[in-house]
KEKE-3310 file (N, C-alpha, C; in steps of 0.2 Angstrom, whole numbers, plus 5000, padded with zeros to 4 digits):
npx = (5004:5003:5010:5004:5008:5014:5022:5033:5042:5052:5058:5070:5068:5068:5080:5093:5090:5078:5073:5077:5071:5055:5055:5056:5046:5035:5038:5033:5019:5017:5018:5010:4995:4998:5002:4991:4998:5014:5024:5036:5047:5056:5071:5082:5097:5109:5101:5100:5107:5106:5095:5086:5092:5085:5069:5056:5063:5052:5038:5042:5051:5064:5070:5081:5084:5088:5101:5118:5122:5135:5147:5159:5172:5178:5168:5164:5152:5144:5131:5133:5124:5128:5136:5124:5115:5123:5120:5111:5097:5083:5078:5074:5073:5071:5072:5061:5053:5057:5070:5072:5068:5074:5089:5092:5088:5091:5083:5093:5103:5095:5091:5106:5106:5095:5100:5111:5108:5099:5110:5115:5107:5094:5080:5072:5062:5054:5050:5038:5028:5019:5017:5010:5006:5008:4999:4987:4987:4983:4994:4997:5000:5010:5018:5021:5027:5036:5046:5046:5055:5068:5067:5062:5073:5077:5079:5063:5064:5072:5064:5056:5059:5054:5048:5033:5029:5017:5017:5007:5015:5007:5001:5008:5012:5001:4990:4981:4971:4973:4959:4950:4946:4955:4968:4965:4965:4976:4985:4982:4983:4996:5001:4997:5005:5016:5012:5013:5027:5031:5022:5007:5008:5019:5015:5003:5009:5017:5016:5011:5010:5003:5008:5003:4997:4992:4982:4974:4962:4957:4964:4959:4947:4954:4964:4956:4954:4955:4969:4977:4990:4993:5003:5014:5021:5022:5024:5011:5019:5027:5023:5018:5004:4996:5000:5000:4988:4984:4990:4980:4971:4968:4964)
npy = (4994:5011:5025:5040:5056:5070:5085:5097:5111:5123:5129:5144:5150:5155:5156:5146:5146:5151:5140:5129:5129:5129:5117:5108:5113:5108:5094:5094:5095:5084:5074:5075:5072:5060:5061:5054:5051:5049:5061:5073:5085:5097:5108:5121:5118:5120:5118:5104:5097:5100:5099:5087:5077:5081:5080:5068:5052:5042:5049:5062:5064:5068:5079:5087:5102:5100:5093:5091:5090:5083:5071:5073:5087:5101:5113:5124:5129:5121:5105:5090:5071:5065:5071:5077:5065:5060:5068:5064:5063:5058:5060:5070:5085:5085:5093:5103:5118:5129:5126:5123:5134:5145:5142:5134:5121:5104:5091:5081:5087:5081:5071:5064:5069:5062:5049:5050:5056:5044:5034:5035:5033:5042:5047:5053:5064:5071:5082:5089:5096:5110:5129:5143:5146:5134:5127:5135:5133:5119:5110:5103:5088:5085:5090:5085:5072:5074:5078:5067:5062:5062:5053:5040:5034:5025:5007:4999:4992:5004:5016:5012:5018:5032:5047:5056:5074:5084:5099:5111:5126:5138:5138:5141:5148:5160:5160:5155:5139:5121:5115:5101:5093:5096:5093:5080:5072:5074:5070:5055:5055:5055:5043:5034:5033:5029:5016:5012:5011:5006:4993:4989:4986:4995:5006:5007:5007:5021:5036:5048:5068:5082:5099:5115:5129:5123:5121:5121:5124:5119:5106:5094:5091:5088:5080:5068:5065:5050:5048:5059:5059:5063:5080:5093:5105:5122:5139:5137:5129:5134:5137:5128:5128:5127:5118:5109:5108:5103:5091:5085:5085:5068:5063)
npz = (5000:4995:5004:5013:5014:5021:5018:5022:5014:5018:5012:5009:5020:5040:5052:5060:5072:5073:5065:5073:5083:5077:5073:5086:5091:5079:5084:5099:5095:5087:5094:5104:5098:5089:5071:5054:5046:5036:5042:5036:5037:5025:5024:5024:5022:5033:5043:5045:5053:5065:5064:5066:5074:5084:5082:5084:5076:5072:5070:5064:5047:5041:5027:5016:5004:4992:4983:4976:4961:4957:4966:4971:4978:4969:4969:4974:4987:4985:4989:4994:4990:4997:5011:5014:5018:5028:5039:5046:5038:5029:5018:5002:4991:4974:4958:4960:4957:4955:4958:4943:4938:4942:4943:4933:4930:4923:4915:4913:4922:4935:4932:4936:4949:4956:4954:4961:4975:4978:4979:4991:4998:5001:5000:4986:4983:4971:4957:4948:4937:4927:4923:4921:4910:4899:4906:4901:4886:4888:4890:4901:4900:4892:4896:4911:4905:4900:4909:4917:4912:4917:4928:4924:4919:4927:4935:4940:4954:4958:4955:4961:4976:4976:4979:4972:4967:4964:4955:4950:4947:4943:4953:4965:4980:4972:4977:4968:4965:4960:4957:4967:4957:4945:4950:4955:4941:4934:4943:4942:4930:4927:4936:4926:4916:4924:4927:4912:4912:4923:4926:4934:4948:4954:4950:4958:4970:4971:4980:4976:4979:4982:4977:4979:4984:4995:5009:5025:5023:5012:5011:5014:5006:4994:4995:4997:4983:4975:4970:4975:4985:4999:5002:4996:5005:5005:5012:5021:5028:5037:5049:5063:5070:5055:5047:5055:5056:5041:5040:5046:5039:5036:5046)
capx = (5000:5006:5009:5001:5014:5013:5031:5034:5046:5053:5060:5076:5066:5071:5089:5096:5089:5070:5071:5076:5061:5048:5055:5055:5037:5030:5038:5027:5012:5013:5017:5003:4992:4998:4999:4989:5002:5019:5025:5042:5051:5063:5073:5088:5106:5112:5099:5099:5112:5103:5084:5087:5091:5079:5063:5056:5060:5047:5036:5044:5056:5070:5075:5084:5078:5092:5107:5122:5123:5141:5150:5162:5175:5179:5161:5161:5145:5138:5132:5133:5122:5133:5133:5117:5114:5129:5117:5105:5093:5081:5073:5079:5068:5072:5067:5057:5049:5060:5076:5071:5065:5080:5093:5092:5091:5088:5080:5099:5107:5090:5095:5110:5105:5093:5105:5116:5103:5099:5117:5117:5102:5091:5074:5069:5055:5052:5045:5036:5021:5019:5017:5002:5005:5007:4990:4981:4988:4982:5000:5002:5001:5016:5025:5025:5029:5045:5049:5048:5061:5075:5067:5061:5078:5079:5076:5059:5067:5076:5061:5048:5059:5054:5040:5035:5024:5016:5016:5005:5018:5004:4997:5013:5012:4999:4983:4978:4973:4972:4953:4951:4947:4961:4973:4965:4964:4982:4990:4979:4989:5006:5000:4995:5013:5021:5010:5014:5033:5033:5017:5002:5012:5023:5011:4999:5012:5018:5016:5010:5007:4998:5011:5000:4994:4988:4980:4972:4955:4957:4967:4954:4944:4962:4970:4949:4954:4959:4975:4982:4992:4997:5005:5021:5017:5026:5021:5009:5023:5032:5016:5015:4994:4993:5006:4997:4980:4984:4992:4975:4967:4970:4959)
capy = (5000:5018:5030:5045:5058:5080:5086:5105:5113:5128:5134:5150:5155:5151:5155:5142:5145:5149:5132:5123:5132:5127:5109:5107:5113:5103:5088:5091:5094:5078:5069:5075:5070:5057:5059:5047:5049:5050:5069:5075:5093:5098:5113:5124:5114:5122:5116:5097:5090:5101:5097:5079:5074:5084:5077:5059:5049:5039:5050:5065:5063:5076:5080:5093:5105:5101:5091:5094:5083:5078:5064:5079:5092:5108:5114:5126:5131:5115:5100:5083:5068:5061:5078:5076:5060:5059:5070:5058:5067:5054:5063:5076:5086:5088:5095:5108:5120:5134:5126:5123:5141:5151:5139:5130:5111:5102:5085:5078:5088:5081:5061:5065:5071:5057:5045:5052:5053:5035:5030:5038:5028:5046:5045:5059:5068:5073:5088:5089:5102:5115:5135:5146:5145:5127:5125:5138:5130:5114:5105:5103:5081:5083:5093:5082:5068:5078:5080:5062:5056:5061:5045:5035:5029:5021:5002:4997:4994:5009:5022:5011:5021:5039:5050:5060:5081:5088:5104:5118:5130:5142:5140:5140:5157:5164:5161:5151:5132:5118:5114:5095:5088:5098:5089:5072:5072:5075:5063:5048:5053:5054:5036:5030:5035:5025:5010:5011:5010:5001:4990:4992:4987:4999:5012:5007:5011:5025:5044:5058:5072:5088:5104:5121:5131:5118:5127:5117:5123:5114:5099:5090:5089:5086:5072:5064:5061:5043:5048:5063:5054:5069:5086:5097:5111:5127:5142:5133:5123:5138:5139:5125:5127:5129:5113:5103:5108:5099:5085:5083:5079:5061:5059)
capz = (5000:4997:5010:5013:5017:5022:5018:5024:5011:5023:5007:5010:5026:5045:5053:5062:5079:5071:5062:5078:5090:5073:5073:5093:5092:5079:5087:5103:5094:5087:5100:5109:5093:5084:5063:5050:5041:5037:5042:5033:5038:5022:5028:5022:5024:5038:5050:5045:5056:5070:5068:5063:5081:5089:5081:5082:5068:5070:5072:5058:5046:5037:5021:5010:4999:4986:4984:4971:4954:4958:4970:4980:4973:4967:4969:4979:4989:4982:4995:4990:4992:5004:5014:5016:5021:5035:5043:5049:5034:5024:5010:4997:4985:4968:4952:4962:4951:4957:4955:4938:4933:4945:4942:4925:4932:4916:4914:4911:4929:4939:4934:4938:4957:4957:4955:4968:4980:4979:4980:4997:5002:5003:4997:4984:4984:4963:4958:4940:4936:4923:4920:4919:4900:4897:4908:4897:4880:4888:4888:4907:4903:4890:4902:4916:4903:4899:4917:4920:4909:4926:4932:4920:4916:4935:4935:4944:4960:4961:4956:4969:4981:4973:4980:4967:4969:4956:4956:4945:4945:4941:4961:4972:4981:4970:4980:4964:4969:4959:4959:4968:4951:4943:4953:4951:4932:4933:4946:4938:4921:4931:4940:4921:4915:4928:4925:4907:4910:4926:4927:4937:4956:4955:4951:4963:4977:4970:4982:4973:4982:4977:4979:4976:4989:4999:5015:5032:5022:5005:5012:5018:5000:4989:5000:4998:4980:4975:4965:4978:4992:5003:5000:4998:5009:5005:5018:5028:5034:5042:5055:5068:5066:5050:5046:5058:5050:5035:5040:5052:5036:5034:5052)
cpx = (5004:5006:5006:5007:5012:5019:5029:5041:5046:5055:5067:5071:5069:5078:5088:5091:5080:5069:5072:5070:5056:5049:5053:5046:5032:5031:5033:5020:5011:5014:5011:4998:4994:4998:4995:4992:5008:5021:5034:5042:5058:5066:5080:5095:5108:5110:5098:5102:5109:5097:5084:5087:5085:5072:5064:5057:5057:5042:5037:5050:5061:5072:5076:5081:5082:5099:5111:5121:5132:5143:5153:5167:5175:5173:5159:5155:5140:5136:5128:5128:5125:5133:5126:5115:5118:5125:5111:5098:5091:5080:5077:5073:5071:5067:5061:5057:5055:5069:5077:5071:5073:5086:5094:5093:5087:5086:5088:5102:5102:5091:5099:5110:5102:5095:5108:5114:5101:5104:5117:5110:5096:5083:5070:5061:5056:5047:5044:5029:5025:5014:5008:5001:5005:5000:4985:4983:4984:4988:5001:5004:5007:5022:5027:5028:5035:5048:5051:5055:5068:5074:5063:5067:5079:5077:5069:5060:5068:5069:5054:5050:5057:5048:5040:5029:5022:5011:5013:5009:5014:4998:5003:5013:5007:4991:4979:4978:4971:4964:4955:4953:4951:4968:4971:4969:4972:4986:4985:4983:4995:5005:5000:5002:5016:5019:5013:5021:5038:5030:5014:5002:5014:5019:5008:5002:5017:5015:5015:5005:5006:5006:5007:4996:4989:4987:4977:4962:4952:4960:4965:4950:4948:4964:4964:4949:4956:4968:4981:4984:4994:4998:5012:5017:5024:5026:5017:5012:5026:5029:5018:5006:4993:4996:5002:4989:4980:4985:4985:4967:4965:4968:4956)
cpy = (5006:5022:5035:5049:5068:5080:5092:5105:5121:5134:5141:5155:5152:5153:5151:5142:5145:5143:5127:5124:5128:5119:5106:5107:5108:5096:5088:5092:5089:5070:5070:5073:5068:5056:5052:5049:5050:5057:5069:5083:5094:5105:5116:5117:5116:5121:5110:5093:5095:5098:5089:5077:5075:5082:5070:5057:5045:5042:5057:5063:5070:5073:5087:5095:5104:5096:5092:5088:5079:5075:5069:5083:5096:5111:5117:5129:5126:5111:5096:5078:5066:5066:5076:5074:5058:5065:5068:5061:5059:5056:5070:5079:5090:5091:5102:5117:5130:5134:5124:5131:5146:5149:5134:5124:5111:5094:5080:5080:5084:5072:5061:5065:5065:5054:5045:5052:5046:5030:5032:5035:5037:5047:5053:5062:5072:5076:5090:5094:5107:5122:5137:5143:5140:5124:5127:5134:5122:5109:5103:5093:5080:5087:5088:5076:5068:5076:5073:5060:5057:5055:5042:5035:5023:5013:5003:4998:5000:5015:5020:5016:5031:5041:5056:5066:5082:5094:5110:5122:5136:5144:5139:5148:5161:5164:5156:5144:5127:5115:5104:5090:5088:5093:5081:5070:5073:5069:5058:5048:5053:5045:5032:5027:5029:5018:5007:5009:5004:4994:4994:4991:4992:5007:5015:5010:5016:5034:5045:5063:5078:5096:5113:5124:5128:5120:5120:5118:5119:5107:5093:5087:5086:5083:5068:5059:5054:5042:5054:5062:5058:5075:5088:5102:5116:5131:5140:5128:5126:5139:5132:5120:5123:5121:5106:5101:5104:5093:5082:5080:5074:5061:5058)
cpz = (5000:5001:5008:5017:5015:5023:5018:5018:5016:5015:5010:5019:5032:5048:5058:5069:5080:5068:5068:5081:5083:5074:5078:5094:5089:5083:5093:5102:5091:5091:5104:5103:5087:5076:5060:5047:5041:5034:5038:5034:5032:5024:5025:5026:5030:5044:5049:5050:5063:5071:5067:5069:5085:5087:5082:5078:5068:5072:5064:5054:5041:5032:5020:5006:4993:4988:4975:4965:4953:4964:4974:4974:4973:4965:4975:4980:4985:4990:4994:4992:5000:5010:5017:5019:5028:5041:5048:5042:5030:5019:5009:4992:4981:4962:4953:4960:4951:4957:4948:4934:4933:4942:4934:4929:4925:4920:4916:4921:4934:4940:4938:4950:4958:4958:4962:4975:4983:4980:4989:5002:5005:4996:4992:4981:4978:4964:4951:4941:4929:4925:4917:4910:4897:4899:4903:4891:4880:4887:4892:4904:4899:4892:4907:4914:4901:4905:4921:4917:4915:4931:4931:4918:4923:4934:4940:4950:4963:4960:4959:4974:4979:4974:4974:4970:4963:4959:4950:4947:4948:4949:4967:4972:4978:4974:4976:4966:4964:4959:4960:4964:4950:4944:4953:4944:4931:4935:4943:4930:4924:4934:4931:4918:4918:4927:4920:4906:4917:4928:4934:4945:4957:4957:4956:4968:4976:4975:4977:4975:4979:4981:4977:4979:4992:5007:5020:5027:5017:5005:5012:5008:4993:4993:4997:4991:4980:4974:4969:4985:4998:4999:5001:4998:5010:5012:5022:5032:5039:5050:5059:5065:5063:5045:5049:5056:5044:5036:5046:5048:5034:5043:5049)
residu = (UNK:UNK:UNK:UNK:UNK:UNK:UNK:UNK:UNK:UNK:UNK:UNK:UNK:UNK:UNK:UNK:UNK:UNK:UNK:UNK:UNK:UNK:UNK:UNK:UNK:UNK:UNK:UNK:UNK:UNK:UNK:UNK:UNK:UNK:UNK:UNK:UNK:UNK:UNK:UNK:UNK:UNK:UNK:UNK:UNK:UNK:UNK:UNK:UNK:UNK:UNK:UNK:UNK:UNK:UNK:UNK:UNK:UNK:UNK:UNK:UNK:UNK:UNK:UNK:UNK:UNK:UNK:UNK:UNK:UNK:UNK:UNK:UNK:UNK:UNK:UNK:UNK:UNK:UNK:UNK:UNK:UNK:UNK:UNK:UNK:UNK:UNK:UNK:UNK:UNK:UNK:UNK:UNK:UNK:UNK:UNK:UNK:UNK:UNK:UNK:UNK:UNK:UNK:UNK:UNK:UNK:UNK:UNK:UNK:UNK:UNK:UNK:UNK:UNK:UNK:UNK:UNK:UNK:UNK:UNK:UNK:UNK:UNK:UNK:UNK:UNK:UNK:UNK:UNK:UNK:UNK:UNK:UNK:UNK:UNK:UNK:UNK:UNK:UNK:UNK:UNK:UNK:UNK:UNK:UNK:UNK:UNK:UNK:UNK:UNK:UNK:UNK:UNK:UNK:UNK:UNK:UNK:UNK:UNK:UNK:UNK:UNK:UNK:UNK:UNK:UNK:UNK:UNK:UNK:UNK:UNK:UNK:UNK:UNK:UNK:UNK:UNK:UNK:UNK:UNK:UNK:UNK:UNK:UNK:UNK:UNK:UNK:UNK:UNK:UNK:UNK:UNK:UNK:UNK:UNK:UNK:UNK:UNK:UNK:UNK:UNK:UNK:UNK:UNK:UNK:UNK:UNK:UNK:UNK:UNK:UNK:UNK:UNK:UNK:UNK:UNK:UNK:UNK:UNK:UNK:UNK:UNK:UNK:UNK:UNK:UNK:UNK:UNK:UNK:UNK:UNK:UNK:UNK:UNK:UNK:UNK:UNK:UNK:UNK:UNK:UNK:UNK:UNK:UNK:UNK:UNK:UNK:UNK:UNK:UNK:UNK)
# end
């Protein structure tokens, strides 16, 4: 069976000593109240090898919001899978739609990463969606068919361990939301894809969760779908509340 999982993307917010207090806090909010599901905290590099101990891992778990496309080296202000991982850190998220637009990741540097991730035993959290203008044209399903090819090269095995987001683009930040269907009708084509290349196991326990301004109010009716398994939760992750409202959908 596939998990159901609410990842916070903290994204470039937090200084080290605000990222420890948010993480301390939601640990004992969910220790007093238990998740259904499996919670993840992704967080700037410089507070992974602090919040990693201080939460429960069976209870949350830590990734990054980015790892390098090479092994180690003359790369400076890079920080490598292994980096990563040596931190007690599980999960990594790539592809996300921001390191794409600011930063030029191509389809070719994102395998790359992925690989590298999966060597380091650190589970990546893939981020595919399309642009206002790909939406209106109607092209979002041969965008995110583009977007897979950084992990459709993966053997079976290797892209069971791969949680995948899909992201509208055209509603992170903007206030705009994906309508419930909107996001079904989507991830049931990203689920279709993965059938078609992996068979209809793989697919089945495939993640794919909804990333696009996913609030405590809209949570509830977009997790209900059959095909959206959770969320990546941009600014509602930086609240406590707002964080623990979402993930209180899946009671």
């Amino acid at each position: 069976m596939r998990k159901n999982i609410v990842a916070g993307n903290w994204k470039m917010n937090k200084n080290l000593q605000e990222g420890i207090a948010l993480a301390k806090e939601l640990n004992e909010a969910l220790a007093a109240d238990k998740p259904n599901c499996d919670v993840v905290i992704c967080t700037p590099f410089i507070h992974l090898a602090s919040v990693t101990p201080i939460v429960d891992s069976a209870v949350i778990g830590v990734g990054a919001e980015n790892c390098a496309d090479k092994v180690s080296g003359a790369y400076t202000g890079e920080v490598s899978a292994e980096m990563v991982a040596s931190t007690g850190t599980q999960y990594v998220i790539l592809g996300h739609s921001e390191r794409r637009s600011y930063y030029g990741e191509t389809v070719e540097i994102l395998e790359e990463k992925v690989k590298l991730a999966l060597a380091n035993n650190l589970k990546p959290i893939f981020c595919i969606g399309e642009v206002l203008e790909e939406r209106q044209a109607e092209k979002q399903n041969e965008v995110v068919a583009a977007q897979l090819a950084s992990v459709f090269t993966l053997s079976a095995e290797d892209f069971s361990k791969i949680i995948l987001a899909y992201e509208p683009v055209w509603a992170i930040g903007t206030g705009l939301t994906a309508t419930p269907e909107q996001a079904q009708d989507i991830h049931a084509y990203i689920r279709s894809l993965i059938a078609e290349k992996y068979g209809k196991e793989v697919a089945d326990n495939t993640s794919i969760l909804y990333g696009g301004s996913c609030k405590p109010s809209n949570a509830k009716e977009l997790f209900a779908k059959p095909d959206v398994d959770g969320g990546l939760i941009g600014g509602a992750a930086l609240k406590v509340a707002d964080f623990k409202g979402i993930i209180d959908a899946f009671k």
